[in-house]
C-alpha positions as CSV (number, residue, x, y, z in Angstrom):
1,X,56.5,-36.7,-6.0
2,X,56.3,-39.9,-8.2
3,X,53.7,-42.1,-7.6
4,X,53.9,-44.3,-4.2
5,X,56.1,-42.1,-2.7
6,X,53.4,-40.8,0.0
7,X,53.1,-37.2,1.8
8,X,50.9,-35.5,4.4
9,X,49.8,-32.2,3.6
10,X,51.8,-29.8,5.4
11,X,50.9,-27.5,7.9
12,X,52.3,-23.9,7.3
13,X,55.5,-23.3,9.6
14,X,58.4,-21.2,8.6
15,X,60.3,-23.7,10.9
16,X,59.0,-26.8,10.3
17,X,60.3,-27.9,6.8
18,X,57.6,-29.9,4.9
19,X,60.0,-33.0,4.3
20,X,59.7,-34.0,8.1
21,X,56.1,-34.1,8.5
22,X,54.4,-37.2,8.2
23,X,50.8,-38.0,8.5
24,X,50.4,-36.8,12.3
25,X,47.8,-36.0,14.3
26,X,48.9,-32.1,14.2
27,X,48.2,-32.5,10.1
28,X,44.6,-34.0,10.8
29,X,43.8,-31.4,13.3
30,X,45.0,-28.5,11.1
31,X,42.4,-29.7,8.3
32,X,40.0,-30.7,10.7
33,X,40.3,-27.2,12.0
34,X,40.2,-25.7,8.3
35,X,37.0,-27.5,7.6
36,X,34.9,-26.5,10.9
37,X,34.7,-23.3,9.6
38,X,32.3,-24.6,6.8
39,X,29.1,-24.3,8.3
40,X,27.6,-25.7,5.0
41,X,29.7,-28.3,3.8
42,X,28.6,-27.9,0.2
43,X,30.3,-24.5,0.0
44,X,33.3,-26.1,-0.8
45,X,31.7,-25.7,-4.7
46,X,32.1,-21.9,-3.8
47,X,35.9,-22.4,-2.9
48,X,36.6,-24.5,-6.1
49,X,34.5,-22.0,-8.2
50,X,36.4,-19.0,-6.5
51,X,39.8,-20.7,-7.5
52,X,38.6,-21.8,-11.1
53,X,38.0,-18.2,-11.6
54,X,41.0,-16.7,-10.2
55,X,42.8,-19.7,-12.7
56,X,40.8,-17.3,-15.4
57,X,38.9,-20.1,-16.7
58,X,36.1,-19.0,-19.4
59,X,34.1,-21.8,-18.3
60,X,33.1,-23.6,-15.4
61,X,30.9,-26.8,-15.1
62,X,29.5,-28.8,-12.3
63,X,29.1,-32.8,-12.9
64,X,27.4,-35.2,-10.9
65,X,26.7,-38.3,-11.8
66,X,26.5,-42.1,-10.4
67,X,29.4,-44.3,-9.7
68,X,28.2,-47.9,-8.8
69,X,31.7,-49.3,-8.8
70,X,32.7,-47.4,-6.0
71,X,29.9,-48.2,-3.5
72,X,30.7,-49.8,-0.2
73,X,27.9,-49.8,1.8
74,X,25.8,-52.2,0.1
75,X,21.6,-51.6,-1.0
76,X,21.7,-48.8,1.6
77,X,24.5,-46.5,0.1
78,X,24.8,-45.0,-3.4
79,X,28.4,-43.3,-4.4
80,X,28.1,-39.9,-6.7
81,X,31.0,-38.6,-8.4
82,X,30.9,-35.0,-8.4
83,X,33.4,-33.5,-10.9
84,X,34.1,-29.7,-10.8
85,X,35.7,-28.5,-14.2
86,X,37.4,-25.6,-15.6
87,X,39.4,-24.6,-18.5
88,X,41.8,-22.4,-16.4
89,X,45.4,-21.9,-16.4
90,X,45.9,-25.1,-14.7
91,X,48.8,-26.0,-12.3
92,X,52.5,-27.3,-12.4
93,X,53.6,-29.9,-10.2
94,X,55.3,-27.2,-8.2
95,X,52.4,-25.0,-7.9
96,X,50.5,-28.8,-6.5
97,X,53.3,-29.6,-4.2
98,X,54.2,-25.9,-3.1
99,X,50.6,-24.4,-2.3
100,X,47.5,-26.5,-3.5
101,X,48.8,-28.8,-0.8
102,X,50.2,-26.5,1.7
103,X,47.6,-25.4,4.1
104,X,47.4,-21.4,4.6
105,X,49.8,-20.5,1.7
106,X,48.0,-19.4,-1.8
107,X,50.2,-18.0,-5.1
108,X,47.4,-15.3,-5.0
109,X,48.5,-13.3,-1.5
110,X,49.5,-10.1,-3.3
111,X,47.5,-10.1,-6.2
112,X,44.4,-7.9,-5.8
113,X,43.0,-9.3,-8.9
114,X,42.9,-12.7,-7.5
115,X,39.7,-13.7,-4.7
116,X,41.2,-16.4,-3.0
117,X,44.8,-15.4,-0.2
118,X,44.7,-17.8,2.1
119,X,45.3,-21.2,1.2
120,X,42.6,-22.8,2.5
121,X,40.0,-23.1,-0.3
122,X,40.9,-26.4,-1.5
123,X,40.5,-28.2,2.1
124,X,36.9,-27.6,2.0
125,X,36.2,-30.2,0.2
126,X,37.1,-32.5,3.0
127,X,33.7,-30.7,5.1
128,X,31.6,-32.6,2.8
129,X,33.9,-35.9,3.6
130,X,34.3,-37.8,0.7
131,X,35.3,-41.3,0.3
132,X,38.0,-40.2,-2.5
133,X,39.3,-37.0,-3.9
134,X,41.6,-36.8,-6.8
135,X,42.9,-33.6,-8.6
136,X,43.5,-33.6,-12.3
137,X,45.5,-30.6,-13.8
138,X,47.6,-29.2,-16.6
139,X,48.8,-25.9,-17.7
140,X,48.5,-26.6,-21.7
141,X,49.7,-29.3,-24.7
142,X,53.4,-28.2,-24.5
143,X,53.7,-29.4,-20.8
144,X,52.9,-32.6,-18.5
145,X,49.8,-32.9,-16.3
146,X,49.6,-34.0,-12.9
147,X,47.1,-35.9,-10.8
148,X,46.6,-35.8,-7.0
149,X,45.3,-38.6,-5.2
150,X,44.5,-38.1,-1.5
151,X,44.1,-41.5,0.9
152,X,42.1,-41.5,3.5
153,X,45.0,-40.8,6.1
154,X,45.3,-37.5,4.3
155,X,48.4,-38.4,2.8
156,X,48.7,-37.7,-1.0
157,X,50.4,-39.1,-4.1
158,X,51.0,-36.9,-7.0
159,X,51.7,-38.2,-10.8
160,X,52.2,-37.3,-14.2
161,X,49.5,-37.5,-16.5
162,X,48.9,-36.5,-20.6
163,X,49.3,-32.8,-21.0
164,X,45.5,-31.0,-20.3
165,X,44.4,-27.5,-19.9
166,X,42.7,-26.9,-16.7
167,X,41.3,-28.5,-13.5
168,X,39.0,-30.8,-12.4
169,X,38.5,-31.9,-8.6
170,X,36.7,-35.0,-8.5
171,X,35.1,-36.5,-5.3
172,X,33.3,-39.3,-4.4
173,X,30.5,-38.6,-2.1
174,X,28.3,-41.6,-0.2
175,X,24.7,-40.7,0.2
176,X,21.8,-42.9,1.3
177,X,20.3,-44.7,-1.4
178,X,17.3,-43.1,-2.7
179,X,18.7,-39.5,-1.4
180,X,20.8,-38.6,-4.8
181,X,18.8,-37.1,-6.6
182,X,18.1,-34.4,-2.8
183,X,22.0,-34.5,-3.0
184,X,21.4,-32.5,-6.5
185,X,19.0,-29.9,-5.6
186,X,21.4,-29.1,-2.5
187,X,24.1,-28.7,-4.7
188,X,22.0,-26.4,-7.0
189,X,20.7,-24.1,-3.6
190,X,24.2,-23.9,-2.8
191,X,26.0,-23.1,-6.3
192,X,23.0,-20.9,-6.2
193,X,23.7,-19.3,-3.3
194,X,27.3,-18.8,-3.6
195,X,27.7,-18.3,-7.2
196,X,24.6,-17.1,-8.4
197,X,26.6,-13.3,-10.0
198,X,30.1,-15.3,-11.4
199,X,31.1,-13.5,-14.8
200,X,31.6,-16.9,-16.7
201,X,29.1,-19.4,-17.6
202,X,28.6,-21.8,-14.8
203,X,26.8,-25.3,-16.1
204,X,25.6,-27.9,-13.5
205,X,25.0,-31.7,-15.1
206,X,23.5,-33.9,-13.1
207,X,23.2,-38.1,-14.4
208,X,21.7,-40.2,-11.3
209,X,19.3,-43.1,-11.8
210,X,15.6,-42.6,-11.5
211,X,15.5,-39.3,-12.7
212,X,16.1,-38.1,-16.2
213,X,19.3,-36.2,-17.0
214,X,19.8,-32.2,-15.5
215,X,21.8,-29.4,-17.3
216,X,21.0,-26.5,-15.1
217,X,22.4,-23.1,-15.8
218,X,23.7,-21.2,-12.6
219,X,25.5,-17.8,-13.0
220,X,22.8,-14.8,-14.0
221,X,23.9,-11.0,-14.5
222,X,24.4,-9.4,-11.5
223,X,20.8,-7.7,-10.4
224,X,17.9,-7.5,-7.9
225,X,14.5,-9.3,-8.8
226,X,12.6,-6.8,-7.0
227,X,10.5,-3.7,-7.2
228,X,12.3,-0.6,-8.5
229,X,15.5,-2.1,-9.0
230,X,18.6,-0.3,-10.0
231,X,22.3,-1.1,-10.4
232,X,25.0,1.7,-10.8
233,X,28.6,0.4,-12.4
234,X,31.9,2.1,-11.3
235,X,34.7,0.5,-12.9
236,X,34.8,-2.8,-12.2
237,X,32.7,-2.4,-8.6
238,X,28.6,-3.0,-9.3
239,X,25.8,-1.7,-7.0
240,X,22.3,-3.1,-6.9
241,X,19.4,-2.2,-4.9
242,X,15.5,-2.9,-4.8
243,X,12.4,-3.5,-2.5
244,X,12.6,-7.0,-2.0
245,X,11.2,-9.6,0.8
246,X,14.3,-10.1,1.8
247,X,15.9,-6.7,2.6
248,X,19.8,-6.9,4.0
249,X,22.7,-6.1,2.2
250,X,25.3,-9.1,0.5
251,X,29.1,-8.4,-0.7
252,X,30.6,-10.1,-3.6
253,X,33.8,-10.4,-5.4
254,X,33.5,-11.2,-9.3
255,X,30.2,-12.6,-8.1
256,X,31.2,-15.0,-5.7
257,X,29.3,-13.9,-2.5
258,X,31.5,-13.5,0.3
259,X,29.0,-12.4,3.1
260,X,25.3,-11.1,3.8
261,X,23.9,-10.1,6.7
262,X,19.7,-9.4,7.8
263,X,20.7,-5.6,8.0
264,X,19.3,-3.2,5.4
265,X,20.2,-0.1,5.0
266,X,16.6,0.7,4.8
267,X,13.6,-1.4,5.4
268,X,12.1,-3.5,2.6
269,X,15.4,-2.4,0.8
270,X,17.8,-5.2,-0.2
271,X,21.7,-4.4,-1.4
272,X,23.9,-6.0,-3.6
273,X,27.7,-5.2,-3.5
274,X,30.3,-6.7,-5.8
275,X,33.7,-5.5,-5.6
276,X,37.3,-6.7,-6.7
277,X,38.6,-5.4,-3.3
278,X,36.4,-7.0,-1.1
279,X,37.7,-10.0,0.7
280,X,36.2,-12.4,3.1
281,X,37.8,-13.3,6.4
282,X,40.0,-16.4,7.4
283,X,36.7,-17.7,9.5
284,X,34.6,-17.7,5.9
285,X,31.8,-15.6,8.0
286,X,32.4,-12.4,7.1
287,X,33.4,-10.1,4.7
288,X,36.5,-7.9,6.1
289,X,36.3,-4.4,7.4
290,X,38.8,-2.3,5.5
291,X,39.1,0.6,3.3
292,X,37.5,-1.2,0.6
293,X,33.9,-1.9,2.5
294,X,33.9,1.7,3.8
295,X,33.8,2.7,0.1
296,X,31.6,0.2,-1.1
297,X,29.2,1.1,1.9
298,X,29.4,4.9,0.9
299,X,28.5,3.8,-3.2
300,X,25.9,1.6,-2.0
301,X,24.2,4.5,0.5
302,X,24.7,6.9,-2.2
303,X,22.7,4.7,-4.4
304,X,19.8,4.2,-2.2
305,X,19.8,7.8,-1.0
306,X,19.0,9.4,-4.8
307,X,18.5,6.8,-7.9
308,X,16.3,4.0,-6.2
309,X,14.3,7.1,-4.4
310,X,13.6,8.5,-8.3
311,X,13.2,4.8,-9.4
312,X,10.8,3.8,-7.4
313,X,8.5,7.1,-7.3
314,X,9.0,6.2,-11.4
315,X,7.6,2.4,-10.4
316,X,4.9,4.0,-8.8
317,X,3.7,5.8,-11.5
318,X,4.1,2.6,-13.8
319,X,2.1,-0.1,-11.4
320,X,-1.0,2.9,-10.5
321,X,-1.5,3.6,-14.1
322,X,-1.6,-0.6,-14.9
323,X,-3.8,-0.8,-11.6
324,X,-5.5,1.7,-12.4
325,X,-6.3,0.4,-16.3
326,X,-7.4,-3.0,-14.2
327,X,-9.6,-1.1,-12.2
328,X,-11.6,0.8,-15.4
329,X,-11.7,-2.3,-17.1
330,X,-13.5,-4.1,-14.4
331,X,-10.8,-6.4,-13.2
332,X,-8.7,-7.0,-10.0
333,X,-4.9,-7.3,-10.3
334,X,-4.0,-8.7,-6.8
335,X,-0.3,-8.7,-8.1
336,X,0.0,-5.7,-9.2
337,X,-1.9,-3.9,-6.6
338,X,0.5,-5.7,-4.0
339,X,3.0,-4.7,-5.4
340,X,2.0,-1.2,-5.6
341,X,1.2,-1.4,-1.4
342,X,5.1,-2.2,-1.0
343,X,5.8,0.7,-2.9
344,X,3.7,2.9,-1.2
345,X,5.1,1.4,2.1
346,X,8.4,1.8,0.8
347,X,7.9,6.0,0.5
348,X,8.0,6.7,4.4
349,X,11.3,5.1,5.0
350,X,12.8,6.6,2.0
351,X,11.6,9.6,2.9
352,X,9.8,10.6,-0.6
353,X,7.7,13.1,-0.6
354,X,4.1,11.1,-1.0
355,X,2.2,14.1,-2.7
356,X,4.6,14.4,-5.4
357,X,3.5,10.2,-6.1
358,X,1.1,9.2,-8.7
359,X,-1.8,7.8,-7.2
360,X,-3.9,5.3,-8.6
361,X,-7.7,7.4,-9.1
362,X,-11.0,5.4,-8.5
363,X,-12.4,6.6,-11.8
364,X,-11.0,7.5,-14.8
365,X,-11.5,11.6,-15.3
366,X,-11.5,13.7,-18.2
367,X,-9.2,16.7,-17.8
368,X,-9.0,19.2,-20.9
369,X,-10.5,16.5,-23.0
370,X,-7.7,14.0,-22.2
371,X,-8.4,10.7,-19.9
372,X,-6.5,10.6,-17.0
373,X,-5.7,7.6,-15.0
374,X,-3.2,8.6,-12.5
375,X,-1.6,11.8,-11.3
376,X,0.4,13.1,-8.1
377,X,-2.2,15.3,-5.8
378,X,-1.7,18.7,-5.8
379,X,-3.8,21.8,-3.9
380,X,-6.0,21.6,-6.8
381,X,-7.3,18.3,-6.2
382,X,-7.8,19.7,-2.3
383,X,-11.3,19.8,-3.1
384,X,-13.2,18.9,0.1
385,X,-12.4,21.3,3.4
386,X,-9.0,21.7,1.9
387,X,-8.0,18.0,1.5
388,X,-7.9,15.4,-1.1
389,X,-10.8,13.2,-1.8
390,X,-10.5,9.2,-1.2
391,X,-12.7,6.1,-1.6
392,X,-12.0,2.1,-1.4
393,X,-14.0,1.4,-4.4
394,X,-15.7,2.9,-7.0
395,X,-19.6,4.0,-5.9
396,X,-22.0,6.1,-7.3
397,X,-20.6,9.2,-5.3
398,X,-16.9,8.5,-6.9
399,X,-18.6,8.2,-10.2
400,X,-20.6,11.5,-10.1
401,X,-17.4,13.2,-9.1
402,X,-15.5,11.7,-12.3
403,X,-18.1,13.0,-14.6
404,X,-17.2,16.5,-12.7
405,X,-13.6,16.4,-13.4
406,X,-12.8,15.9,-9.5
407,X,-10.3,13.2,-8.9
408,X,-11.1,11.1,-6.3
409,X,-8.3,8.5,-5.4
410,X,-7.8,5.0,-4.2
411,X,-8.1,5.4,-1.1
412,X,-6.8,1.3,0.2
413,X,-3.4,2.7,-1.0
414,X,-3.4,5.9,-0.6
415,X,-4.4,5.8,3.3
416,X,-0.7,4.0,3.5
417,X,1.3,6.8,2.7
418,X,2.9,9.8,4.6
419,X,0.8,12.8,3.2
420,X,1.0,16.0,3.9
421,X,-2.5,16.6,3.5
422,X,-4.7,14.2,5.2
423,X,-6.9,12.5,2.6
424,X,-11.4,12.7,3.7
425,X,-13.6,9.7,1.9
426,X,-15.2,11.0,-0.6
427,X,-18.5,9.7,0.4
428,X,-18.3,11.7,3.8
429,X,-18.3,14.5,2.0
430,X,-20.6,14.3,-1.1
431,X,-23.7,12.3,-2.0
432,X,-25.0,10.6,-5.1
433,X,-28.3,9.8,-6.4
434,X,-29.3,7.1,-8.8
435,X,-33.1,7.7,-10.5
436,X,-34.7,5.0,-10.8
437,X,-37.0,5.0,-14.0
438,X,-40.5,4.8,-13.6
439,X,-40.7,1.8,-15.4
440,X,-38.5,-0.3,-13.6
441,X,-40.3,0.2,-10.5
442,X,-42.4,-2.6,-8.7
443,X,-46.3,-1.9,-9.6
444,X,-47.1,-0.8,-5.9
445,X,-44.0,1.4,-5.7
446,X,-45.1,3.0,-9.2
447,X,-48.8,4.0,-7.9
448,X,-47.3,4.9,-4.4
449,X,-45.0,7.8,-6.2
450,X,-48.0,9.1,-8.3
451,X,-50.3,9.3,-5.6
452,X,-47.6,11.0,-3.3
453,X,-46.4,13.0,-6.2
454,X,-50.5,14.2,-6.8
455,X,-50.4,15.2,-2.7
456,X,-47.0,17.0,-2.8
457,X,-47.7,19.6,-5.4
458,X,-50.1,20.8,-3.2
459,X,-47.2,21.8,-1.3
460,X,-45.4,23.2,-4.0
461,X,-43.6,19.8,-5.4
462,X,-43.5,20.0,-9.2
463,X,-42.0,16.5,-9.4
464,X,-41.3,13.1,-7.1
465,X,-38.8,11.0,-8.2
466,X,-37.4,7.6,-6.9
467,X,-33.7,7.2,-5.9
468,X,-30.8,4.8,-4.8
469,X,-28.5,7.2,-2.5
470,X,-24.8,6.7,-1.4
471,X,-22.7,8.7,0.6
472,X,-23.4,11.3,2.6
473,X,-27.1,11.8,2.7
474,X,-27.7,8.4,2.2
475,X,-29.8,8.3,5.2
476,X,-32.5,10.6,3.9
477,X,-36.2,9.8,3.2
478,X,-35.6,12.5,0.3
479,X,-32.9,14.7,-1.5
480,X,-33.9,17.9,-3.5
481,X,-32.8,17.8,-7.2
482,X,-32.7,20.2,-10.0
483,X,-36.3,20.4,-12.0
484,X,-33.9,19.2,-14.6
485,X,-33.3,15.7,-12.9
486,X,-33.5,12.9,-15.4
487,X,-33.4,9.2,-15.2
488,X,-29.9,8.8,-17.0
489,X,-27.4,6.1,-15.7
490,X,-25.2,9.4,-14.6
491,X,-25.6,9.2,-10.8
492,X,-26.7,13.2,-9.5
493,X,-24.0,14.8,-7.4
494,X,-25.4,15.8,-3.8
495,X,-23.8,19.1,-2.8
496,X,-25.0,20.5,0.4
497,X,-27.9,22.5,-0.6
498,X,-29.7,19.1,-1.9
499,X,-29.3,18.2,1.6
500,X,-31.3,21.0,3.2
501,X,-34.2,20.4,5.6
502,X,-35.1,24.2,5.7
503,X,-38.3,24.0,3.1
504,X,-38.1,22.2,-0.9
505,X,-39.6,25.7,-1.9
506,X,-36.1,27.8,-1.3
507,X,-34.3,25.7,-3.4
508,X,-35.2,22.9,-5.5
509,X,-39.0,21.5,-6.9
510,X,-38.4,18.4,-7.5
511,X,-37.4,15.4,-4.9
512,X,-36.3,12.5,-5.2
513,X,-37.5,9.0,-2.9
514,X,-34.8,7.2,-1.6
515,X,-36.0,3.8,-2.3
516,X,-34.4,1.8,0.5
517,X,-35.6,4.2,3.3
518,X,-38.0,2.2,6.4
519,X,-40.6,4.9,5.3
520,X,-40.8,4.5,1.7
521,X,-40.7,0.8,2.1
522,X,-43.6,0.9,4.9
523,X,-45.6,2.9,2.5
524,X,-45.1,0.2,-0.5
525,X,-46.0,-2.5,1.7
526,X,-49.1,-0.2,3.0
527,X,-50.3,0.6,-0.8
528,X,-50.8,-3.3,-1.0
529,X,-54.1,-2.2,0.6
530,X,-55.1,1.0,0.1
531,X,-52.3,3.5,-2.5
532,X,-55.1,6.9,-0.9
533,X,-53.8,6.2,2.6
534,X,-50.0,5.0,2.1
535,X,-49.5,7.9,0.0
536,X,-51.2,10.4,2.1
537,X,-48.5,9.0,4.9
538,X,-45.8,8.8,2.6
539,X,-46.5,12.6,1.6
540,X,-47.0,13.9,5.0
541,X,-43.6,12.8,6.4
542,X,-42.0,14.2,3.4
543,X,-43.7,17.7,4.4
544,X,-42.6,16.7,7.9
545,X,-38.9,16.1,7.3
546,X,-39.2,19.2,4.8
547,X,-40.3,21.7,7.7
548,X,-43.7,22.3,5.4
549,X,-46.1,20.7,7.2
550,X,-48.2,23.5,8.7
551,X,-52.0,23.0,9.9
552,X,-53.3,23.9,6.9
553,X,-51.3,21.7,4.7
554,X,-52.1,18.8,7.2
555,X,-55.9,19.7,6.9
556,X,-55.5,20.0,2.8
557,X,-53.8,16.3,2.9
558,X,-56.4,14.4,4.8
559,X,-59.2,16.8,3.1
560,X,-57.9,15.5,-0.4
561,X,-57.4,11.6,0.8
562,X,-61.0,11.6,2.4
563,X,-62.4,12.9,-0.9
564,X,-61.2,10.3,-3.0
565,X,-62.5,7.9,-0.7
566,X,-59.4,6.7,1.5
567,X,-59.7,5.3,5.1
């Protein structure tokens, strides 16, 4: 229609013919009905993307910038002209007049190639109500272009322009003054959003006052940033899946997202879905129901059911070996060990079998002269009543079991998991004693263990040692160590025949003081005054605790003490 010759936009009607509709009230109800259904007004850039696209355009870019000359509203109201642009096949003028401006009718009904079929895309850029809009198109140099201007009673004019390849829709939006430059990171969330996986290059420029000028890139290859991602092509259809913080499952057609929903397949498991077949609904809410879904939901199931099981008992591996490096090296990786609870979470409801997992191990081992760092538990490692050892942190019990070759594994992760063999604490089970060298002790704890140690061999004690104890044991005014004890930084490994009570004499001559015992302490305290007396007390509860305290031993003791002149 040449210029000044005014139309309303028809409403669909087989029986109506589009010459004898004006601007009515049915046409402004028919748009205003279209554009409800847009509960975020700025996804109209998802329709205009979707149909740039389905034009085949390489290229797709986003402007925004300020347009003083067409504010109205004074100081309080700013005027952005937001131009979306591609270099797509373009319209002729009776492509505009028969179904860009024909509500519910699209060239793209029976081509499954194409995203958009039903002839409402182009309306949603009235949800966002802008003060103009205009259409500029052309299908190449060899024919005319065409410009669409709409009026504000929805009525249109349409005109030749210069030839041009492509389309741009241009609107003018009014925003508060001072609120452009939140108008700009909107649009970004929602080209985000929307277009985040499109398969050409999608470029938003943004040129507002009072803030320096954007170019922001917005399409990314279709993936999952998440733990233990994987993607699986088939054709032209794309699966993605990973553990994510936001598990659900989203459907997309050539990366325009048609639908998500809170639903995951599995928990802490998020889906991606794009698929040529797929289609949203009239209503824009959901993705539709057919043949198509039920085979994308079958590829997507089959996905999570098999490769992201194997990928993420491979992640596993990959984050306990770098926690456990972390852990050896003295440092605390509160990244990667979170991220390595979410995997560990993840094992239940993927039903992976948790003993066939490597776990991270408290202290690095030796194992046929090789260090190891991480490895699934097997019966092997069963060493304590038939289960697998565990700790929270590394001790001197967890290192005494390292220099044995006994894995011992972190237990704040490992406690998490579904095991078919309930994991003990390592330091329930075993003890550890650090000797503390003569020479670092205090001066009254030094005379205190030679005095005791003179009493004690009376009783058959070769030697008296002092000791720091952890884990089981730990309680003990003494352990029993082999005569072969030294005072190397190797904590001693207590077994349960240090532990005995039944007599030093059966098993081991040499004993070792735990230094942090209410005994052993007293008795320092008490050497203060006289070293005879707190050493003859110190000596006889050892005998006592020992079961060797007999009459005559007693006697011998105080015989000895009184001798050398103690109290």
């Amino acid at each position: 229609m040449r210029k000044g010759n005014r139309l309303s936009p028809p409403y669909r009607d087989e029986i109506q013919s589009r010459e004898s509709l004006g601007a009515t009230e049915v046409v402004r109800d028919a748009v205003t009905h279209v554009v409800r259904q847009f509960a975020d007004p700025l996804a109209f850039y998802r329709e205009l993307v979707q149909n740039a696209i389905d034009a085949g355009s390489t290229r797709i870019d986003v402007r925004i910038r300020g347009d003083s000359r067409q504010a109205q509203g004074g100081d309080s109201e700013a005027i952005l002209c937001v131009d979306v642009h591609d270099d797509g096949c373009g319209m002729t003028r009776d492509v505009v007049e028969r179904c860009l401006l024909v509500l519910f009718r699209s060239t793209k009904e029976t081509d499954r190639t194409k995203i958009g079929k039903f002839g409402v895309g182009f309306y949603s850029v009235f949800a966002i109500e802008p003060r103009r809009v205009l259409v500029h198109t052309g299908t190449g140099p060899d024919a005319p272009g065409h410009r669409v201007r709409f009026l504000e009673e929805l009525a249109y004019e349409v005109e030749e322009t210069a030839p041009r390849t492509g389309t741009t829709v241009r609107l003018f939006v009014a925003v508060q003054r001072g609120e452009e430059q939140s108008f700009v990171d909107k649009s970004i969330a929602a080209l985000r959003r929307w277009c985040r996986h499109v398969e050409v290059p999608l470029v938003l420029h943004a040129s507002i006052e009072s803030a320096p000028d954007l170019e922001r890139r917005i399409d990314e290859p279709f993936d999952i940033d998440g733990l233990a991602a994987v993607v699986e092509r088939d054709g032209q259809s794309v699966t993605a899946a990973a553990l994510t913080g936001t598990p659900g499952i989203s459907f997309y057609n050539r990366g325009i997202l048609l639908h998500e929903s809170p639903e995951p397949l599995l928990p802490d498991v998020e889906v991606k879905i794009s698929d040529p077949d797929l289609g949203h609904t009239l209503s824009r809410d959901d993705v539709r129901r057919d043949a198509a879904y039920a085979r994308a939901i079958k590829r997507a199931q089959r996905l999570v059911e098999r490769p992201l099981r194997e990928r993420i008992a491979t992640a596993i591996a990959e984050h306990a070996s770098a926690y456990a490096r972390a852990r050896h090296a003295g440092e605390h990786n509160r990244v990667v060990e979170g991220q390595l609870d979410t995997l560990i979470r993840a094992t239940a409801s993927c039903g992976i079998d948790a003993t066939q997992l490597h776990w991270p191990l408290i202290e690095r081992i030796v194992v046929d002269g090789r260090a190891q760092e991480a490895a699934p538990i097997t019966r092997a490692d069963c060493v304590a009543n038939g289960q697998p050892l565990r700790d929270s942190d590394s001790n001197a019990v967890t290192r005494a079991l390292a220099a044995r070759g006994v894995r011992v594994f972190d237990g704040r992760t490992l406690t998490g998991a579904q095991l078919r063999v309930v994991p003990v604490r390592a330091t329930d089970w075993y003890g550890a004693a650090e000797v503390v060298p003569m020479e670092a002790l205090e001066v009254a704890e030094r005379a205190l263990v030679e005095e005791a140690e003179r009493l004690l061999r009376q009783l058959g004690v070769a030697r008296v040692l002092v000791a720091t104890l952890a884990g089981k044991g730990s309680n003990r005014l003494f352990v029993a160590l082999a005569p072969t004890a030294t005072t190397s930084d190797q904590p001693i490994l207590l077994e349960s025949e240090h532990l005995g009570t039944n007599g030093w004499n059966k098993w081991r001559s040499t004993i070792a003081l735990a230094r942090s015992h209410r005994t052993f302490r007293a008795a320092v305290r008490a050497a203060a005054a006289d070293v005879s007396l707190a050493a003859f007390v110190l000596a006889r509860a050892a005998a006592l605790v020992a079961g060797e305290l007999t009459l005559e031993h007693d006697l011998s003791l105080a015989a000895d003490v009184a001798a050398r002149g103690g109290s």
